[in-house]
N, C-alpha and C positions, 0 to 999 in steps of 0.2 A: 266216853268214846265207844263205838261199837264196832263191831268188825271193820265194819266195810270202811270205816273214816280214814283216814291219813293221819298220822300227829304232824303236829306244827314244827317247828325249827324249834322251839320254847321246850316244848313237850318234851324232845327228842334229848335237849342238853341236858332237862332234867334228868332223865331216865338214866344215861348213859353215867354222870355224876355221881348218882344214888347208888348203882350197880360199881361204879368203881369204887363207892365208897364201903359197900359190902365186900368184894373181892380185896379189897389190901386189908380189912377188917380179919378177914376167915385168915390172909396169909398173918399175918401178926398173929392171931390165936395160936397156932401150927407151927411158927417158928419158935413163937416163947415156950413152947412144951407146956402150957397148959391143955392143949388137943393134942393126939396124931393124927386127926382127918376131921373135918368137918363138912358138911354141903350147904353152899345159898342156892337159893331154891326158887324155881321161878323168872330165870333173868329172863328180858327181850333183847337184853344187844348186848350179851356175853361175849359176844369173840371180837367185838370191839373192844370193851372195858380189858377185858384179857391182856390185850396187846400193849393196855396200857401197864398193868399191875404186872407182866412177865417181867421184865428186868428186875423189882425187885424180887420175886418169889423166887428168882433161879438164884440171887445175890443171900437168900436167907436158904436154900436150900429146901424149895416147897415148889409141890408140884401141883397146877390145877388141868384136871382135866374135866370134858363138856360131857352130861349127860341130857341129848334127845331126848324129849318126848316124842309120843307115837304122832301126836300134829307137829312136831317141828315149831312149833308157833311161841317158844319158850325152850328155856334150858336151864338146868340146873347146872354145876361146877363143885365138884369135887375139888373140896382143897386139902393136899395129905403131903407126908414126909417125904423125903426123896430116899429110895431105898434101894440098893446097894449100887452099881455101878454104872455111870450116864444118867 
């Protein structure tokens, strides 16, 4: 697919699946204390997938936060310990 295309409704459930299945992926690493931070890299629809994977990361004590790129067009997600209070 190239810029300019649209993804399909297929494409789209793909994507968001794949991506949640990285984001509970990095919170699991990060809860078990094998990691205290890792990053996926690269999402297209992180603050969807997020929204799904937040109840647990807040329930295991792990925090993700979105890292921008300079086109917006992707994001990466910081996934780290929760560290000291709130």
């Amino acid at each position: 697919m190239n810029a300019t295309e649209r993804p399909n409704a297929d494409e789209t459930e793909r994507t968001i699946d794949r991506e949640i299945e990285l984001l509970t992926s990095a919170v699991r690493l990060v809860a078990s204390g094998a990691a205290t931070a890792t990053t996926v890299a690269g999402l297209q629809l992180a603050e969807a997938a997020m929204l799904v994977v937040a109840p647990m990361a807040r329930e295991h004590g792990v925090v993700m936060d979105m890292l921008w790129g300079p086109d917006e067009r992707a994001c990466d997600v910081r996934v780290h310990e929760r560290t000291g209070e709130g």
